[in-house]
N, C-alpha and C positions, 0 to 999 in steps of 0.2 A: 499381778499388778498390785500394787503395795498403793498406801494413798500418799502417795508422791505423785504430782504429775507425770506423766509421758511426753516427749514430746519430738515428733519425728517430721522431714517435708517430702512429698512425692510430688517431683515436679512445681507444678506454682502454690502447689497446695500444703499450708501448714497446721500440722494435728495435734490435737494434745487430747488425752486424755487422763480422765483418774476416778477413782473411787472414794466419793463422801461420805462419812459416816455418819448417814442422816438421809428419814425417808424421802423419797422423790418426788412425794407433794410437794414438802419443804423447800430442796433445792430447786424446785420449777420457781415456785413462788420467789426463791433469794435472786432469780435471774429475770425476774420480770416483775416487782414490786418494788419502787421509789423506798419505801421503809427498810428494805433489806440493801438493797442496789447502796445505797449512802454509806452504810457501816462497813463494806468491804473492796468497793472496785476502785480499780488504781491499784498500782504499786505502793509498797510503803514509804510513808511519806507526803501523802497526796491523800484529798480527800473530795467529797464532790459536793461543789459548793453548790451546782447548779442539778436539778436529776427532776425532767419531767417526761415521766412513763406513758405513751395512749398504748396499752395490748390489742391491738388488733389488726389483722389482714390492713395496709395499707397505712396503717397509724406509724408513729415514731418515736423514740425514745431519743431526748434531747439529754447533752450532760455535758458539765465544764468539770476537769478533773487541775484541783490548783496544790501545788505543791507547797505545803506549809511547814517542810521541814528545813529548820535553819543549817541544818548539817550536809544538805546537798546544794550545795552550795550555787554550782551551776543553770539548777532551775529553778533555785528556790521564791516562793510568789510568782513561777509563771505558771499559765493559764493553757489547759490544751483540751479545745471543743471537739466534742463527736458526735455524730449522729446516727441510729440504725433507724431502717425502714423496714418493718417486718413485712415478709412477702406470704409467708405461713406460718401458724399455731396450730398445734394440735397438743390442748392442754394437759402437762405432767409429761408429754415424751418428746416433744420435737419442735423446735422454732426457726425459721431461715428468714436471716435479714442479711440486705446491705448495710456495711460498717464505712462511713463518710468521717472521715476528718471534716471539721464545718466550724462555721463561726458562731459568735453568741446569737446570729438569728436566723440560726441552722440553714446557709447555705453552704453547699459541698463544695468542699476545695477540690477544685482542677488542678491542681499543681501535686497533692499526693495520690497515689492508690486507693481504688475503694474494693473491699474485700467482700465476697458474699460467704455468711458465717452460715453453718447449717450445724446446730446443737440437738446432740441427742442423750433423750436422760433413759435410762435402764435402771429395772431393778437388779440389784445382785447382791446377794447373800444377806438382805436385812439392810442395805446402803444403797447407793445409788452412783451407779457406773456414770458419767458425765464424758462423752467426744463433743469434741466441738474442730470440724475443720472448714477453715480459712482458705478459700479458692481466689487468686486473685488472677488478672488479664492475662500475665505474665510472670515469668520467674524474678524478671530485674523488677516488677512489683513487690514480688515478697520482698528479695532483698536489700528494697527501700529500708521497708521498713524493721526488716531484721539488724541490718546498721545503726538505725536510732534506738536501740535497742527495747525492741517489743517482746524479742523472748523472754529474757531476763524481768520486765514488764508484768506480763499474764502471768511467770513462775511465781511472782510476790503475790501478785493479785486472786490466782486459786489460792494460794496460801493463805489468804486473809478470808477468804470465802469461807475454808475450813473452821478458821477460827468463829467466825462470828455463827457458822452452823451448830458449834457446840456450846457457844451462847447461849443461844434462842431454845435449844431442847429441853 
């Protein structure tokens, strides 16, 4: 595995993995801290205007991801809420929340899918191996959101991950 994403679906469930060049303190902390979370999630293009983090069993992590690139033209200044519900931590290796599409006062849209993410960080060879898979109710769930295009999405979004981990080191 090269540090390019991976990224394959078994059934309703969609995987990605990859390896960060960057200890797995770090990438815990880039995936569960407001100061890090701002500088790289979203797609490029998008930035998050809105990012409030609670870590812990039952807490939430609120976020508006707004697109301020004038060159995309189609979404450009719109607004797309989410919300996770962490259901477990276990800090530097493992987190599983629910992933809600939600409005700015974080109620979960019934009209899309909500995915249960279960992220797991490893060490490997000096970096930090990162899976992260996406289980949703159903396959025509993935597919939702595979059509709005969410793969292409997370492929920018670890890719900005990347980047701002060689930032910060």
């Amino acid at each position: 595995m090269s540090n390019q994403t991976v990224t394959r679906i078994e059934g309703n469930e969609f995987i990605l993995e990859r390896i960060f060049d960057a200890p797995r303190g770090l990438v815990f902390k880039a995936f569960t801290e407001a100061e890090h979370l701002k500088h790289w999630w979203g797609p490029r293009g998008w930035t998050l205007s809105v990012c409030n983090v609670d870590l812990r069993e039952g807490g939430a992590w609120h976020y508006c991801m707004k697109c301020i690139d004038e060159n995309i033209t189609d979404f450009y200044g719109m607004e797309s809420w989410g919300k996770a519900v962490y259901k477990e931590i276990a800090a530097g290796e493992k987190i599983v929340y629910m992933d809600y599409f939600s409005d700015e006062e974080g109620r979960e849209s019934d009209e899309m899918p909500a995915t249960e993410v279960t992220l797991i960080f490893e060490d490997h060879d000096g970096k930090t191996k990162v899976t992260s898979r996406g289980k949703y109710d159903s396959e025509e769930g993935l597919q939702t959101v595979l059509n709005m295009g969410m793969e292409q999405g997370i492929l920018e979004t670890w890719d900005r991950l990347a980047e701002h981990l060689q930032s910060v080191q």
